[in-house]
N, C-alpha and C positions, 0 to 999 in steps of 0.2 A: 699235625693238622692234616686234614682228608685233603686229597687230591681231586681233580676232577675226572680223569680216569678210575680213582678208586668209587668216587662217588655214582661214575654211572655203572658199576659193578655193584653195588651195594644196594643201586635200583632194583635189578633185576633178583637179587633173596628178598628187599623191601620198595614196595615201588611207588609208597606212601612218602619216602622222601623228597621223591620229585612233584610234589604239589606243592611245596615253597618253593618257587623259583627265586628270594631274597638269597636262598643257601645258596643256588649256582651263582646270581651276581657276585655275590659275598667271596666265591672259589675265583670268579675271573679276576675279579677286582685285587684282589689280595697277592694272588700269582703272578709274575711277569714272565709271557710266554711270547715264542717267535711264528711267526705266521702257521709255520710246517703244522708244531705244537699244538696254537691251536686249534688249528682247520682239523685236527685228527680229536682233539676233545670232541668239537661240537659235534663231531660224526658220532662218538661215544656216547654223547646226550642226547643227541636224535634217537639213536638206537633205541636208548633206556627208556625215553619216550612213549616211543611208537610199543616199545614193550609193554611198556603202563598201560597204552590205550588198549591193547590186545587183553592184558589182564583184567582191565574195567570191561572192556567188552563183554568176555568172556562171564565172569559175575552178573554181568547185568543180563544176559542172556538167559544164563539160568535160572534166576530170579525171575523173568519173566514168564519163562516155560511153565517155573511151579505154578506161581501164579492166574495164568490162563488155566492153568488145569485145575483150578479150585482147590488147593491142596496147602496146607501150609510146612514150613521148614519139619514141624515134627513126623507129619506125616513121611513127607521123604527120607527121612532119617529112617525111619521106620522101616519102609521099604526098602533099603539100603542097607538094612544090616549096619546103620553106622548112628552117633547121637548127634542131637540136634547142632551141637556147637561146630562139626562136622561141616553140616549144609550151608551154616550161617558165614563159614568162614570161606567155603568155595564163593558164596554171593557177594562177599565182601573184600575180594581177592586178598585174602590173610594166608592161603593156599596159592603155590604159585601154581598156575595151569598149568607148566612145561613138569610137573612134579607129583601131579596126579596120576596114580596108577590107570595103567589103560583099563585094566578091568572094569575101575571104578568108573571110567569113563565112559565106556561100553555098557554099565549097567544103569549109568543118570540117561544115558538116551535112549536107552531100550524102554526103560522109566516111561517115557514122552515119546515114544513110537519112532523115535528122528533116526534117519539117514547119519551117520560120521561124517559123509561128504559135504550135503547140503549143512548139517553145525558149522563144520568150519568156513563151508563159503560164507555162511551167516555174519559169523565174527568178522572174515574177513571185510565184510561189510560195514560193519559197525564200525570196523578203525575207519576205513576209507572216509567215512561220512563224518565220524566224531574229528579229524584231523584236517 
Protein backbone atom coordinates (compact mmCIF):
# COMPACT_ATOMS: atom_id res chain seq x y z
CA UNK A 1 0.00 0.00 0.00
CA UNK A 2 1.24 3.84 -0.99
CA UNK A 3 2.38 5.68 1.70
CA UNK A 4 1.69 9.38 2.09
CA UNK A 5 5.17 10.41 1.78
CA UNK A 6 5.28 8.10 -1.36
CA UNK A 7 2.24 9.58 -2.45
CA UNK A 8 3.28 13.18 -2.35
CA UNK A 9 6.41 11.98 -4.55
CA UNK A 10 4.44 10.31 -7.09
CA UNK A 11 2.64 13.99 -7.25
CA UNK A 12 5.28 15.60 -8.46
CA UNK A 13 6.13 12.67 -11.80
CA UNK A 14 1.82 12.79 -11.67
CA UNK A 15 0.27 15.49 -10.23
CA UNK A 16 -3.19 14.27 -11.51
CA UNK A 17 -3.25 12.23 -8.48
CA UNK A 18 -3.81 14.93 -6.07
CA UNK A 19 -7.22 15.97 -7.56
CA UNK A 20 -8.87 13.11 -5.26
CA UNK A 21 -8.40 14.23 -2.22
CA UNK A 22 -10.73 10.66 -1.06
CA UNK A 23 -7.03 9.07 -1.92
CA UNK A 24 -5.12 11.30 0.87
CA UNK A 25 -8.24 10.78 3.35
CA UNK A 26 -8.22 7.20 2.55
CA UNK A 27 -3.86 7.42 3.24
CA UNK A 28 -4.60 9.25 6.62
CA UNK A 29 -7.35 7.34 7.62
CA UNK A 30 -5.99 3.99 7.08
CA UNK A 31 -2.39 4.84 8.63
CA UNK A 32 -1.78 5.48 12.39
CA UNK A 33 0.64 8.08 12.60
CA UNK A 34 2.31 10.35 15.63
CA UNK A 35 2.05 13.94 15.57
CA UNK A 36 5.90 14.32 14.46
CA UNK A 37 4.82 11.97 11.41
CA UNK A 38 2.25 13.61 10.65
CA UNK A 39 2.91 17.30 10.71
CA UNK A 40 6.02 16.22 8.15
CA UNK A 41 3.35 14.35 5.79
CA UNK A 42 1.04 17.29 5.62
CA UNK A 43 4.16 19.36 4.78
CA UNK A 44 4.83 16.74 1.90
CA UNK A 45 1.25 17.19 0.63
CA UNK A 46 1.25 20.93 0.83
CA UNK A 47 4.29 20.75 -1.17
CA UNK A 48 2.86 18.31 -3.76
CA UNK A 49 0.09 20.74 -3.87
CA UNK A 50 1.49 23.99 -4.33
CA UNK A 51 3.44 21.87 -6.93
CA UNK A 52 0.26 20.87 -8.86
CA UNK A 53 -0.77 24.56 -8.70
CA UNK A 54 2.61 25.65 -10.33
CA UNK A 55 1.98 22.86 -12.88
CA UNK A 56 -1.70 23.98 -13.72
CA UNK A 57 -0.52 27.30 -13.71
CA UNK A 58 2.16 26.95 -15.81
CA UNK A 59 -0.33 24.92 -18.56
CA UNK A 60 -2.81 27.42 -18.25
CA UNK A 61 -0.49 30.06 -19.02
CA UNK A 62 0.51 28.63 -21.99
CA UNK A 63 -2.54 28.02 -23.30
CA UNK A 64 -3.50 31.30 -22.88
CA UNK A 65 -0.40 33.00 -24.63
CA UNK A 66 -1.23 30.60 -27.73
CA UNK A 67 -4.59 31.50 -27.57
CA UNK A 68 -4.39 35.51 -27.30
CA UNK A 69 -2.09 34.99 -30.15
CA UNK A 70 -4.74 33.59 -32.53
CA UNK A 71 -2.80 30.44 -33.02
CA UNK A 72 -3.73 27.01 -32.42
CA UNK A 73 -1.77 23.88 -30.78
CA UNK A 74 -0.70 22.77 -34.38
CA UNK A 75 0.40 25.97 -35.24
CA UNK A 76 2.87 26.05 -32.36
CA UNK A 77 3.98 22.73 -32.84
CA UNK A 78 4.87 23.78 -36.10
CA UNK A 79 6.87 26.50 -34.93
CA UNK A 80 8.60 24.43 -32.49
CA UNK A 81 9.92 21.96 -34.50
CA UNK A 82 7.97 19.55 -32.21
CA UNK A 83 4.05 17.64 -32.92
CA UNK A 84 1.05 18.71 -31.77
CA UNK A 85 0.57 16.18 -28.95
CA UNK A 86 3.78 17.93 -27.75
CA UNK A 87 2.02 21.41 -27.03
CA UNK A 88 -1.22 19.67 -25.93
CA UNK A 89 0.65 17.96 -23.20
CA UNK A 90 2.73 21.08 -22.01
CA UNK A 91 -1.19 22.86 -21.65
CA UNK A 92 -2.35 19.96 -19.86
CA UNK A 93 0.57 19.52 -17.48
CA UNK A 94 1.12 15.70 -18.92
CA UNK A 95 4.84 17.29 -19.16
CA UNK A 96 6.21 18.12 -15.85
CA UNK A 97 7.45 22.02 -16.14
CA UNK A 98 10.57 21.25 -13.81
CA UNK A 99 11.48 18.60 -17.06
CA UNK A 100 11.05 20.79 -19.95
CA UNK A 101 14.18 21.54 -21.66
CA UNK A 102 15.41 25.11 -21.23
CA UNK A 103 15.69 25.44 -24.81
CA UNK A 104 12.41 24.39 -25.24
CA UNK A 105 11.52 26.85 -22.82
CA UNK A 106 13.41 29.72 -24.30
CA UNK A 107 11.99 28.99 -27.53
CA UNK A 108 7.83 28.82 -26.38
CA UNK A 109 8.64 32.45 -25.02
CA UNK A 110 10.63 33.84 -27.68
CA UNK A 111 7.39 32.13 -29.74
CA UNK A 112 5.20 35.14 -27.63
CA UNK A 113 7.93 37.78 -27.36
CA UNK A 114 7.93 37.11 -23.32
CA UNK A 115 10.67 38.16 -20.90
CA UNK A 116 11.79 34.46 -18.77
CA UNK A 117 11.47 36.82 -15.84
CA UNK A 118 8.24 38.41 -16.20
CA UNK A 119 6.68 34.19 -17.24
CA UNK A 120 7.83 33.11 -14.14
CA UNK A 121 6.55 36.16 -11.99
CA UNK A 122 3.34 35.47 -14.00
CA UNK A 123 3.16 31.84 -12.73
CA UNK A 124 4.28 32.81 -9.68
CA UNK A 125 1.11 34.74 -9.63
CA UNK A 126 -1.24 32.35 -10.76
CA UNK A 127 -0.22 29.98 -7.57
CA UNK A 128 -0.65 32.94 -5.24
CA UNK A 129 -4.04 33.82 -6.48
CA UNK A 130 -5.39 30.02 -7.52
CA UNK A 131 -4.34 28.96 -3.67
Amino acid sequence: MATLENLAERAKADPAILKDSAIIDALVTLKKLDSAEYDAIKKALKDARIYLSVSLAFGRLLQFLREKSGLDQIDIARLLHKDKSYVDKLETCQIDPLKIHIKDLVDILELYNINISLFFKAVKESVTLSS
